[in-house]
PyMOL Python script that loads the backbone (N, CA, C, O; Angstrom):
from pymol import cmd

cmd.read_pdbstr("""\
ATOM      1  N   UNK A   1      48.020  24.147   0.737  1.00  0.00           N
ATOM      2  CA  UNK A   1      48.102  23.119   1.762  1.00  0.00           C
ATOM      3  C   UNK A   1      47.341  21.885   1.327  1.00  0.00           C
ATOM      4  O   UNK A   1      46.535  21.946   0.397  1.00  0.00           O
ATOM      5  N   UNK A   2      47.602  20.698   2.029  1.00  0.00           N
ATOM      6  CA  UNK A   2      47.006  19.257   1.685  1.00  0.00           C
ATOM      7  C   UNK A   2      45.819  19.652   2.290  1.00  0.00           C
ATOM      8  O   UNK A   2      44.926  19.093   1.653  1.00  0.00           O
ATOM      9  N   UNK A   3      45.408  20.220   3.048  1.00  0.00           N
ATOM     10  CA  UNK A   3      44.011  20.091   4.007  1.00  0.00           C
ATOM     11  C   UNK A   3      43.037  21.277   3.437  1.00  0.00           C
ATOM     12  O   UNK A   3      42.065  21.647   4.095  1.00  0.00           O
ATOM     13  N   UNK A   4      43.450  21.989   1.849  1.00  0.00           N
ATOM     14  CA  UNK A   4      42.672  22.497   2.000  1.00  0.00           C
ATOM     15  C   UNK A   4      41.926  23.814   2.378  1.00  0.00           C
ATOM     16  O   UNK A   4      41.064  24.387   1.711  1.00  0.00           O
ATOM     17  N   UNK A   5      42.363  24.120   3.409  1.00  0.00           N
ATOM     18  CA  UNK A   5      42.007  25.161   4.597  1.00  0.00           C
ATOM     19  C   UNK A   5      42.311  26.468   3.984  1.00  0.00           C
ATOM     20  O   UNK A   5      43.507  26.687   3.787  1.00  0.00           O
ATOM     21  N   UNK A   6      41.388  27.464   3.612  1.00  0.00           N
ATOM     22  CA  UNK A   6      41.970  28.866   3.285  1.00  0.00           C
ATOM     23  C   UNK A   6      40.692  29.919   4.003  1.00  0.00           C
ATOM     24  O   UNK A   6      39.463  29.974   3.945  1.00  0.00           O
ATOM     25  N   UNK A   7      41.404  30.409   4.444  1.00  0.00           N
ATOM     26  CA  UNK A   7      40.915  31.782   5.404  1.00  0.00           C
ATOM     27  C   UNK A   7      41.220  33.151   4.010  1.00  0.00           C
ATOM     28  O   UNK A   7      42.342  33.096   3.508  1.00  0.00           O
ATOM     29  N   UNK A   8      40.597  33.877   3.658  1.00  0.00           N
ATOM     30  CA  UNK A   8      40.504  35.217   3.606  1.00  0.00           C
ATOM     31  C   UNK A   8      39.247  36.714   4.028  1.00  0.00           C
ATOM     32  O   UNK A   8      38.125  37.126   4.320  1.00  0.00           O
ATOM     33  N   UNK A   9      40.308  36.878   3.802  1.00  0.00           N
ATOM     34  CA  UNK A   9      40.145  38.305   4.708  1.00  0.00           C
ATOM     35  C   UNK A   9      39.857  39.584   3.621  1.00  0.00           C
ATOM     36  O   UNK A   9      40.499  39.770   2.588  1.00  0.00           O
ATOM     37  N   UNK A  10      38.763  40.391   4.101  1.00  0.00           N
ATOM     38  CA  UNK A  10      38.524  41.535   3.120  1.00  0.00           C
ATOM     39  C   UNK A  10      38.188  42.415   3.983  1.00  0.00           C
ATOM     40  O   UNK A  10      37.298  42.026   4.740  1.00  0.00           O
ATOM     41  N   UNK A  11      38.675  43.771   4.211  1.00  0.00           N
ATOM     42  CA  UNK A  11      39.190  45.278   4.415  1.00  0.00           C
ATOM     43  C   UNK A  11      37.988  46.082   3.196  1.00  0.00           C
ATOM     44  O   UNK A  11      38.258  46.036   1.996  1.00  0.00           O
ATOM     45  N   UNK A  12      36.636  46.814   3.714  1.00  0.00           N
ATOM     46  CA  UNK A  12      35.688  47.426   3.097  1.00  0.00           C
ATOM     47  C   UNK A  12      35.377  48.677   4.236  1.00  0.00           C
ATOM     48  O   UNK A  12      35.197  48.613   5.452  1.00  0.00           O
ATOM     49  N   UNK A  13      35.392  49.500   3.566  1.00  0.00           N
ATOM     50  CA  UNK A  13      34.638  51.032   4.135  1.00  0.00           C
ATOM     51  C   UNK A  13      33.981  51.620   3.299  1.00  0.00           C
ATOM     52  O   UNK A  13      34.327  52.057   2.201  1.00  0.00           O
ATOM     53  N   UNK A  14      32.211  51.660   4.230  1.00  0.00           N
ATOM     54  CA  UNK A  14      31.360  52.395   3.671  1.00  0.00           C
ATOM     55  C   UNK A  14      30.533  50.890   2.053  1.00  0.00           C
ATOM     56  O   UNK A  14      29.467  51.062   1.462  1.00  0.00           O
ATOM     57  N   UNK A  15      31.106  50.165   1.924  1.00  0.00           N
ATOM     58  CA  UNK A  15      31.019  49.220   1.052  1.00  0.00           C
ATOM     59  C   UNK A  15      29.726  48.838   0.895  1.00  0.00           C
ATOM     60  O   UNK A  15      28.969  48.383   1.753  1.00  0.00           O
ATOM     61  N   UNK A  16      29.512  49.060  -0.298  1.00  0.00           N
ATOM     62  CA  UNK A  16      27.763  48.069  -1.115  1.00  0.00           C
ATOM     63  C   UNK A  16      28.264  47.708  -2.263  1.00  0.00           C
ATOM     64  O   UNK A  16      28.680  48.237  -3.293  1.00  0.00           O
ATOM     65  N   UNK A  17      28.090  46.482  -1.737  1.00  0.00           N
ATOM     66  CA  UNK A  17      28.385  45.518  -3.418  1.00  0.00           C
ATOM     67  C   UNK A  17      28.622  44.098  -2.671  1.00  0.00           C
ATOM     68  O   UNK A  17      28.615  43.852  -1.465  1.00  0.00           O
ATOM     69  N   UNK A  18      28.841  43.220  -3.816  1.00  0.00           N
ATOM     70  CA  UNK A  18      29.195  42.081  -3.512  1.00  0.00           C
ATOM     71  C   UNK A  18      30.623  41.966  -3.837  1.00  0.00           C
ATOM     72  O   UNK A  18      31.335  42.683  -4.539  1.00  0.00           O
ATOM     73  N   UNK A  19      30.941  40.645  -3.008  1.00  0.00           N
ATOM     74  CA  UNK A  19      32.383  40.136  -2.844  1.00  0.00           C
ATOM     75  C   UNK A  19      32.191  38.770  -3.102  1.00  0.00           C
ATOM     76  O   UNK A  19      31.201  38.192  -2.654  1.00  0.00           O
ATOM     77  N   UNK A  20      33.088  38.161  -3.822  1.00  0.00           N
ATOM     78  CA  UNK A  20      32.517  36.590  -4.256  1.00  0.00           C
ATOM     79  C   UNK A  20      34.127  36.030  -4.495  1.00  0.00           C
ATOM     80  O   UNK A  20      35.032  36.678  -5.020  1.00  0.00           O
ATOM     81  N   UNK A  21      34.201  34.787  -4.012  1.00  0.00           N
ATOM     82  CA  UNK A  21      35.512  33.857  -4.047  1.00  0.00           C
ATOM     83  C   UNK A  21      35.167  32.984  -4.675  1.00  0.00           C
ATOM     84  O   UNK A  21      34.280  32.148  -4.504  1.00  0.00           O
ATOM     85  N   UNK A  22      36.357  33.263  -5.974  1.00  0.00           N
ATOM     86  CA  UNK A  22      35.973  31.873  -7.078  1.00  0.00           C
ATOM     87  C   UNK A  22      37.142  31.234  -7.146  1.00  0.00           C
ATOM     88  O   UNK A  22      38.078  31.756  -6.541  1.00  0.00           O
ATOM     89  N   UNK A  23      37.330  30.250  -7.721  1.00  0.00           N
ATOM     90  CA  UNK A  23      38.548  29.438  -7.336  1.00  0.00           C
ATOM     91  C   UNK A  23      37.623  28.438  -9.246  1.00  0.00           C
ATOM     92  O   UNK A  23      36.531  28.479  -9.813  1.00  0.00           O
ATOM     93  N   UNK A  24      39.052  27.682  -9.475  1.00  0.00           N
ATOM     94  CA  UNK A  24      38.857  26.685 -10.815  1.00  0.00           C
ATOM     95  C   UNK A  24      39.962  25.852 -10.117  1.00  0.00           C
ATOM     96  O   UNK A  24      40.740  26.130  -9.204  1.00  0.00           O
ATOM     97  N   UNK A  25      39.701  24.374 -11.098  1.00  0.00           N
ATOM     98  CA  UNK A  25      40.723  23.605 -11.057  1.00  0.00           C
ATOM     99  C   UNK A  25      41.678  23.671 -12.534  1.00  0.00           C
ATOM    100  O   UNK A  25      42.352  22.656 -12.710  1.00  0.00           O
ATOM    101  N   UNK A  26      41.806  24.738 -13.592  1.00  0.00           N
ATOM    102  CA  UNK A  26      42.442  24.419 -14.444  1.00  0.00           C
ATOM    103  C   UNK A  26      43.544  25.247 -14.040  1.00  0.00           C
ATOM    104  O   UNK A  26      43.635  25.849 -12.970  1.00  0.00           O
ATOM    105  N   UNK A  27      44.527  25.227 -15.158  1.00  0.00           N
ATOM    106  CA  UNK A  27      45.942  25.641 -14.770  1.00  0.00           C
ATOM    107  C   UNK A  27      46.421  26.588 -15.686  1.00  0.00           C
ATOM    108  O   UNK A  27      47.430  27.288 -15.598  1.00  0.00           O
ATOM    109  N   UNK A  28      45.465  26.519 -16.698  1.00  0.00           N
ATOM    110  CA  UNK A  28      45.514  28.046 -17.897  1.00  0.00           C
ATOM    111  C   UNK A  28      43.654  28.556 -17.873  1.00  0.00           C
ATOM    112  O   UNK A  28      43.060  28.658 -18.946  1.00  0.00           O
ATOM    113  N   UNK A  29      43.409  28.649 -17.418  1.00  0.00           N
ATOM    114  CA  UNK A  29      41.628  29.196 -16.868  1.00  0.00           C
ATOM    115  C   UNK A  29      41.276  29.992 -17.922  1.00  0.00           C
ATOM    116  O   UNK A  29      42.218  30.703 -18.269  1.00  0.00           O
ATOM    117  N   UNK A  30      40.052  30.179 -18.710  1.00  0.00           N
ATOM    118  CA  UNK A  30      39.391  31.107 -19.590  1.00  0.00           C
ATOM    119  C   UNK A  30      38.055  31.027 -18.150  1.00  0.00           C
ATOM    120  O   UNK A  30      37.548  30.422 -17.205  1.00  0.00           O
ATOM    121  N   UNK A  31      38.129  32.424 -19.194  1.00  0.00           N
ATOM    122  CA  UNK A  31      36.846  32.729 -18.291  1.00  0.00           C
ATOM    123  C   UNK A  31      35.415  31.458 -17.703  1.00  0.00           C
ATOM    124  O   UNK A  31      34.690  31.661 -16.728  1.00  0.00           O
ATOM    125  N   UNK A  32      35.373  30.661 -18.293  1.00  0.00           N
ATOM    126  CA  UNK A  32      34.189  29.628 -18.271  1.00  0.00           C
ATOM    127  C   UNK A  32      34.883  28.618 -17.247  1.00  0.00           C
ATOM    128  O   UNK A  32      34.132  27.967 -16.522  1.00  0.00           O
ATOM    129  N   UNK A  33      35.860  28.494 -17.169  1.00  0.00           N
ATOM    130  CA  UNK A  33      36.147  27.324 -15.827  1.00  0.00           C
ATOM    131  C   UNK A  33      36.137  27.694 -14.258  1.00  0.00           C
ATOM    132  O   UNK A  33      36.026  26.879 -13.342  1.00  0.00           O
ATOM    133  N   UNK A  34      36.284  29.160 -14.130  1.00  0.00           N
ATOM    134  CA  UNK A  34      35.702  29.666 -12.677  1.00  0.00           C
ATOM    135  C   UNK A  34      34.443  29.366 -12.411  1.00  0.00           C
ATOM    136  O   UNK A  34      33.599  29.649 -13.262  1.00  0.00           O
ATOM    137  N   UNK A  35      34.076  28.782 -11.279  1.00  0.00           N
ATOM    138  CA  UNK A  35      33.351  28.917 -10.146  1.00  0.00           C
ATOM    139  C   UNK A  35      33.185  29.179  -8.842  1.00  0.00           C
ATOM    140  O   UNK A  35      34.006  29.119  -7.927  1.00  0.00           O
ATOM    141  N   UNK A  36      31.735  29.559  -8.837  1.00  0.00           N
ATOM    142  CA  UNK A  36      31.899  30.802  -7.442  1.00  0.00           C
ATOM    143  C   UNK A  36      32.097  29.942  -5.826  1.00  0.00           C
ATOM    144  O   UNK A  36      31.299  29.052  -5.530  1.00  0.00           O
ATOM    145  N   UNK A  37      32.982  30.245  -5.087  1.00  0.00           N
ATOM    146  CA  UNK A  37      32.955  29.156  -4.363  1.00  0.00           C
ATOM    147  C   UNK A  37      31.655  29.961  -2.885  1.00  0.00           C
ATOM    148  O   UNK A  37      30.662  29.452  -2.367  1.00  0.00           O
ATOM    149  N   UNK A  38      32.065  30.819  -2.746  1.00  0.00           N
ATOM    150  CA  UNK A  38      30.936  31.847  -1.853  1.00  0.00           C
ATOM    151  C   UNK A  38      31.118  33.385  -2.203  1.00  0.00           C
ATOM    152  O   UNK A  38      32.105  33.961  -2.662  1.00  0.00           O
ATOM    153  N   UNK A  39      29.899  33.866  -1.857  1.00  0.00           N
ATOM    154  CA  UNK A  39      29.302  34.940  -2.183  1.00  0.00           C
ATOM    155  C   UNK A  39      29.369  35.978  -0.502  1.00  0.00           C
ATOM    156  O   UNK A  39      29.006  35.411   0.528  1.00  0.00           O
ATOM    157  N   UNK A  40      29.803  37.292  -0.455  1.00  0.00           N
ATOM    158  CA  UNK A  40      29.535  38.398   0.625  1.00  0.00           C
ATOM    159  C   UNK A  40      28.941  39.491   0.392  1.00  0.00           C
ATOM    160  O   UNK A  40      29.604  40.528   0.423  1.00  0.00           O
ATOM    161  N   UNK A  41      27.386  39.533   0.068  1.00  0.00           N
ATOM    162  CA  UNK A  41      27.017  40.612  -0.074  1.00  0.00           C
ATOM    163  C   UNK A  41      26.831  41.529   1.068  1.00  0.00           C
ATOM    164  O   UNK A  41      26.509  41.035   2.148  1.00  0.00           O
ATOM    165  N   UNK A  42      27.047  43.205   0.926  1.00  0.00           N
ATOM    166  CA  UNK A  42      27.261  44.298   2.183  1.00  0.00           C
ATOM    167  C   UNK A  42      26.281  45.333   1.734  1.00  0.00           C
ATOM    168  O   UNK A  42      26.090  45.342   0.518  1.00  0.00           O
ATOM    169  N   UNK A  43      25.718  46.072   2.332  1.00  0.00           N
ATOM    170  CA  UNK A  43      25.283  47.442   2.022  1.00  0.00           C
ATOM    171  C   UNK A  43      25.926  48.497   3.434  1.00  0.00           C
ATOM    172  O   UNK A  43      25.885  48.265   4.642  1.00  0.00           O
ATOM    173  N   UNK A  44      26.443  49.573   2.757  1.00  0.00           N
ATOM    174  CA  UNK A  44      27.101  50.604   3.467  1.00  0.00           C
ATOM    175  C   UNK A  44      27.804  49.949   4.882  1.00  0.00           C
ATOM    176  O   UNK A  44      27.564  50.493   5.960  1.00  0.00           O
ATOM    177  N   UNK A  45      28.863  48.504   4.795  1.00  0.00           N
ATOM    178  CA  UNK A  45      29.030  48.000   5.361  1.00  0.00           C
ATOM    179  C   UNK A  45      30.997  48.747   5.291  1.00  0.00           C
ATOM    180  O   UNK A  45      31.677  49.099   4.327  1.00  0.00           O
ATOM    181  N   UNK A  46      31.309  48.707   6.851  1.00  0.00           N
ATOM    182  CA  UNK A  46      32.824  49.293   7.769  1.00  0.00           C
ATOM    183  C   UNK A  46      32.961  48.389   8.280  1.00  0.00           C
ATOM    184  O   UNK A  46      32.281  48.222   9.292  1.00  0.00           O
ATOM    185  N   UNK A  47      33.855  47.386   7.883  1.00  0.00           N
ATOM    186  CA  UNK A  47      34.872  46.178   8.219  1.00  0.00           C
ATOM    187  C   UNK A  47      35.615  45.642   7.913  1.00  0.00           C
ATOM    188  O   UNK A  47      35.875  45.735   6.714  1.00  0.00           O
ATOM    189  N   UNK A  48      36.472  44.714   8.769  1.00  0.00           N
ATOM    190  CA  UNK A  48      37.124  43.317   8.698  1.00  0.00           C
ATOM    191  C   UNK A  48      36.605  42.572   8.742  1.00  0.00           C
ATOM    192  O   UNK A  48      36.064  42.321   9.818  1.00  0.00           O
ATOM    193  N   UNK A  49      36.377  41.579   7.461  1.00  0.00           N
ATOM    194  CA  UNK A  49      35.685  40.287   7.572  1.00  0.00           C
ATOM    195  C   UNK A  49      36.284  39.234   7.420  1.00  0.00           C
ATOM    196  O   UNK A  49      36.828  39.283   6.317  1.00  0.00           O
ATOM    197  N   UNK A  50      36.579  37.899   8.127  1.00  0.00           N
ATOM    198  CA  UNK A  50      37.284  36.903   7.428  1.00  0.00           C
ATOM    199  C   UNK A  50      36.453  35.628   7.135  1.00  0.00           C
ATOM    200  O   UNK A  50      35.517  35.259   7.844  1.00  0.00           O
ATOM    201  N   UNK A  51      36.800  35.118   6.240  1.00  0.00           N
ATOM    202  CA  UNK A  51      35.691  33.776   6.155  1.00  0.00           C
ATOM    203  C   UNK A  51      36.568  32.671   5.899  1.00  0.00           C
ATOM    204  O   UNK A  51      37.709  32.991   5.564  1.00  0.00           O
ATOM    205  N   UNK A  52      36.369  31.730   5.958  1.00  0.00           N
ATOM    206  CA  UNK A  52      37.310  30.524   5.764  1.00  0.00           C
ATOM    207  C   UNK A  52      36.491  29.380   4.388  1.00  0.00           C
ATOM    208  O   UNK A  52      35.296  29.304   4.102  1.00  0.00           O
ATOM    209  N   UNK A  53      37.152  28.961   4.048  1.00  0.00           N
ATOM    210  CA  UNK A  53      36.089  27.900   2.887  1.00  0.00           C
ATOM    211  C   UNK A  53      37.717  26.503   2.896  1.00  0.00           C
ATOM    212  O   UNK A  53      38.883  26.720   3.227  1.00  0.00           O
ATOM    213  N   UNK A  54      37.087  25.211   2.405  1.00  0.00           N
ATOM    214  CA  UNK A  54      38.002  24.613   2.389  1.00  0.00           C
ATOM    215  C   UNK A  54      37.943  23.689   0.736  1.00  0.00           C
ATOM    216  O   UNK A  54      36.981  22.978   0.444  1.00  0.00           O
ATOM    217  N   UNK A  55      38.609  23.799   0.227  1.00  0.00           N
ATOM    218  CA  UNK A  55      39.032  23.012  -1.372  1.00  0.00           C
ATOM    219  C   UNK A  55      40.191  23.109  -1.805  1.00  0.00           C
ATOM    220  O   UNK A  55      41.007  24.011  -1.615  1.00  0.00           O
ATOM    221  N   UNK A  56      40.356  21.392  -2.892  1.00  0.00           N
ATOM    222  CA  UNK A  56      42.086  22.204  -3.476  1.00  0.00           C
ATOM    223  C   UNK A  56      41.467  22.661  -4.671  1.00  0.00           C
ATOM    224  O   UNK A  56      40.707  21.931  -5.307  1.00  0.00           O
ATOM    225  N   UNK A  57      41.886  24.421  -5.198  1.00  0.00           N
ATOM    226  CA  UNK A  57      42.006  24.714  -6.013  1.00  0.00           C
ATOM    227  C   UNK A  57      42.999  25.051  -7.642  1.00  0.00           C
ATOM    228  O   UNK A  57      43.859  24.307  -7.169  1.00  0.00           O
ATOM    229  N   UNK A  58      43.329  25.281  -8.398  1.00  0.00           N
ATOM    230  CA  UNK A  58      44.533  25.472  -8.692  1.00  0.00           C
ATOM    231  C   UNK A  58      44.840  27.056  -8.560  1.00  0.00           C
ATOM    232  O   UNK A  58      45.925  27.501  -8.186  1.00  0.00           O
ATOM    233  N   UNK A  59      43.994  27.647  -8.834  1.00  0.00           N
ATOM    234  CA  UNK A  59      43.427  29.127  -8.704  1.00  0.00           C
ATOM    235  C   UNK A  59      42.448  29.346  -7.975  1.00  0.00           C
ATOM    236  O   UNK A  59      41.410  28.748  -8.257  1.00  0.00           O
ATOM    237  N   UNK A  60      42.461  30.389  -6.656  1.00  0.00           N
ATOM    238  CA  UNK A  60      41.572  31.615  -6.060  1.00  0.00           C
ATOM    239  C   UNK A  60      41.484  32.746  -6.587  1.00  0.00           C
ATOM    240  O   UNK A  60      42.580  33.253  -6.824  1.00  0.00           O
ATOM    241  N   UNK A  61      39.995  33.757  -7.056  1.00  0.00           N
ATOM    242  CA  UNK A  61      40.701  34.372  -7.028  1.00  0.00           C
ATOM    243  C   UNK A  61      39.505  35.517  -6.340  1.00  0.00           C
ATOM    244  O   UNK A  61      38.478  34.882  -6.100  1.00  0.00           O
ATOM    245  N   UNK A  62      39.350  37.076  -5.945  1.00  0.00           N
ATOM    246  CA  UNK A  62      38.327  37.674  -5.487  1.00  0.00           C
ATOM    247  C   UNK A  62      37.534  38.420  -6.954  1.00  0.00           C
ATOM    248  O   UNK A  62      38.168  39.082  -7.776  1.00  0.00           O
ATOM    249  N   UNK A  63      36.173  38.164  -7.037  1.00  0.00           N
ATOM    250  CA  UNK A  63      35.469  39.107  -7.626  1.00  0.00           C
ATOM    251  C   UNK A  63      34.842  40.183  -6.945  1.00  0.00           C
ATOM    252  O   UNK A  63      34.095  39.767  -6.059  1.00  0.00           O
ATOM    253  N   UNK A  64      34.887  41.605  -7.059  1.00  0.00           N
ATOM    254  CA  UNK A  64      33.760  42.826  -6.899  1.00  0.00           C
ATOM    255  C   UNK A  64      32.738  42.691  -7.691  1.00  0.00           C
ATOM    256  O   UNK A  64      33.091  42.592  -8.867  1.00  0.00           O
ATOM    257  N   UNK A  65      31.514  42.643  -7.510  1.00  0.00           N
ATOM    258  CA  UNK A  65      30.082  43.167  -8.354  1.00  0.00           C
ATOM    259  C   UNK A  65      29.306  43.517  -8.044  1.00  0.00           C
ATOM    260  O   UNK A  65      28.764  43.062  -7.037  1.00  0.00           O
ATOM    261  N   UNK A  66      28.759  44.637  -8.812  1.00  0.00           N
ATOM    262  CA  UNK A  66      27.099  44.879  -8.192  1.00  0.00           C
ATOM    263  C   UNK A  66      27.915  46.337  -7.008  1.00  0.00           C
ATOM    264  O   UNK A  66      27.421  46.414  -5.883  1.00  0.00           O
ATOM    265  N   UNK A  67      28.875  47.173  -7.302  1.00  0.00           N
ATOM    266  CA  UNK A  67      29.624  48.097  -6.484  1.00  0.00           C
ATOM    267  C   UNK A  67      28.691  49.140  -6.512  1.00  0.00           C
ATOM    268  O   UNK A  67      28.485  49.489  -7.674  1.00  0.00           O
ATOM    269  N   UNK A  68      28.005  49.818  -5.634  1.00  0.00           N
ATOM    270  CA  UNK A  68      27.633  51.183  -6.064  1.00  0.00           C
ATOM    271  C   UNK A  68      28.105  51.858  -5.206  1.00  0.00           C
ATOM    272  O   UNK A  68      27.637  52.942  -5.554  1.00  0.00           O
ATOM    273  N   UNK A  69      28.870  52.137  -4.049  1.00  0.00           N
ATOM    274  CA  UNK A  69      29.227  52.904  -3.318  1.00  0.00           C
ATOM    275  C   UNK A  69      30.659  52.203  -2.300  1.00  0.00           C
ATOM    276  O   UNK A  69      30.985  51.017  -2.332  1.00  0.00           O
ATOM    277  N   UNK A  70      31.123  52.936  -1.723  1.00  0.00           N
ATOM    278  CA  UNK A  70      32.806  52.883  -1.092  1.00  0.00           C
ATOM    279  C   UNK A  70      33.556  52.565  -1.216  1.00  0.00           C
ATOM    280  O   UNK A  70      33.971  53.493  -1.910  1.00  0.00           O
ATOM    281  N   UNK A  71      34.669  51.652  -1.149  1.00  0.00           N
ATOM    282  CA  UNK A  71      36.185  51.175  -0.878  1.00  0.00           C
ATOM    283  C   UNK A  71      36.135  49.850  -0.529  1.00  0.00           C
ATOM    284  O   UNK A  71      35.438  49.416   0.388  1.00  0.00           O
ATOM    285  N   UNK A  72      37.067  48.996  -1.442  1.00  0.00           N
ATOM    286  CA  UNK A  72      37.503  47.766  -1.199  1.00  0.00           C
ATOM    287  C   UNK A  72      38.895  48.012  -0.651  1.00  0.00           C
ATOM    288  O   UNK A  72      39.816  48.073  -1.465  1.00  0.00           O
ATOM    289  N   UNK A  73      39.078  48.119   0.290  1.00  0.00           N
ATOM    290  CA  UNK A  73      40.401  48.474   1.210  1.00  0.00           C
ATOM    291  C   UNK A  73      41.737  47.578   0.552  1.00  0.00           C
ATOM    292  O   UNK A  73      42.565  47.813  -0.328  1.00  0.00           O
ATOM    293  N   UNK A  74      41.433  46.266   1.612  1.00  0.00           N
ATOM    294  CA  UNK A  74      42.336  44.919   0.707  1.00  0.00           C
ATOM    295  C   UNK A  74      41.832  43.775   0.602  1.00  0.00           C
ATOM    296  O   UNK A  74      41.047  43.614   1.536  1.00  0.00           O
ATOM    297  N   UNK A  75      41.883  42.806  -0.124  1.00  0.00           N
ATOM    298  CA  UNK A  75      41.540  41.390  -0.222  1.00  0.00           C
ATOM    299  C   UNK A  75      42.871  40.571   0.143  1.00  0.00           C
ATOM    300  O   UNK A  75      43.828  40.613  -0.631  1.00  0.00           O
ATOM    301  N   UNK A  76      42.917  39.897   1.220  1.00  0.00           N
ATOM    302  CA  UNK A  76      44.030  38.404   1.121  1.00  0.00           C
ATOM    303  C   UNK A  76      43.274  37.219   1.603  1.00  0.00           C
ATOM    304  O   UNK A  76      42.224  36.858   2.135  1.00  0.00           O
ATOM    305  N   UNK A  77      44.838  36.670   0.925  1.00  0.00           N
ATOM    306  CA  UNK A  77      44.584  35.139   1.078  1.00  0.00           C
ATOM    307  C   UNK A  77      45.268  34.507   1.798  1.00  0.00           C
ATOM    308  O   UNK A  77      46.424  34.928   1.750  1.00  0.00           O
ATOM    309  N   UNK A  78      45.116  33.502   2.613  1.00  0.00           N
ATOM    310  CA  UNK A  78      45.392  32.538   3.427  1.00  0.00           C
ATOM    311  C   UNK A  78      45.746  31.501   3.130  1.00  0.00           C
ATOM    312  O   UNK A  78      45.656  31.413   4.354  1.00  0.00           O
ATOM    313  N   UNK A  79      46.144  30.370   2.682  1.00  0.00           N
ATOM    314  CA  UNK A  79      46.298  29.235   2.462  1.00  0.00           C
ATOM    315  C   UNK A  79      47.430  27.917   2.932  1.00  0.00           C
ATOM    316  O   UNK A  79      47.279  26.783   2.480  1.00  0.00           O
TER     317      UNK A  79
END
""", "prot")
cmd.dss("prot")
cmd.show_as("cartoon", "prot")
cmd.util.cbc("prot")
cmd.orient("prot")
């Protein structure tokens, strides 16, 4: 979208770790042109979470790290 606007949504049970939304502006990306746009860290966390952030990117995309225990259910995107 012109405005920007992206909502996603992440589906976790039992979940410890982090969740992080990175997004780049290139259009063939190596690893070094991502940046993190926000960070969700959980411990033994059962939910639906949605967060919204607003930029044009050319690429979103979700990182897991730092996992030591449960289920990343689903990650989407909104845009």
């Amino acid at each position: 979208r012109s405005d920007g606007f992206h909502t996603v949504q992440h589906s976790i049970t039992g979940f410890t770790g982090i969740v992080a939304i990175q997004g780049t502006l290139a259009v063939d990306p190596v690893d070094a042109d991502w940046f993190t746009i926000y960070t969700e860290p959980h411990s033994t966390v059962t939910n639906v979470i949605a967060s919204n952030f607003t930029g044009n990117y050319v690429w979103v995309r979700a990182v897991v790290s730092s996992w030591t225990d449960g289920t990343v259910n689903s990650i989407t995107l909104n845009h």
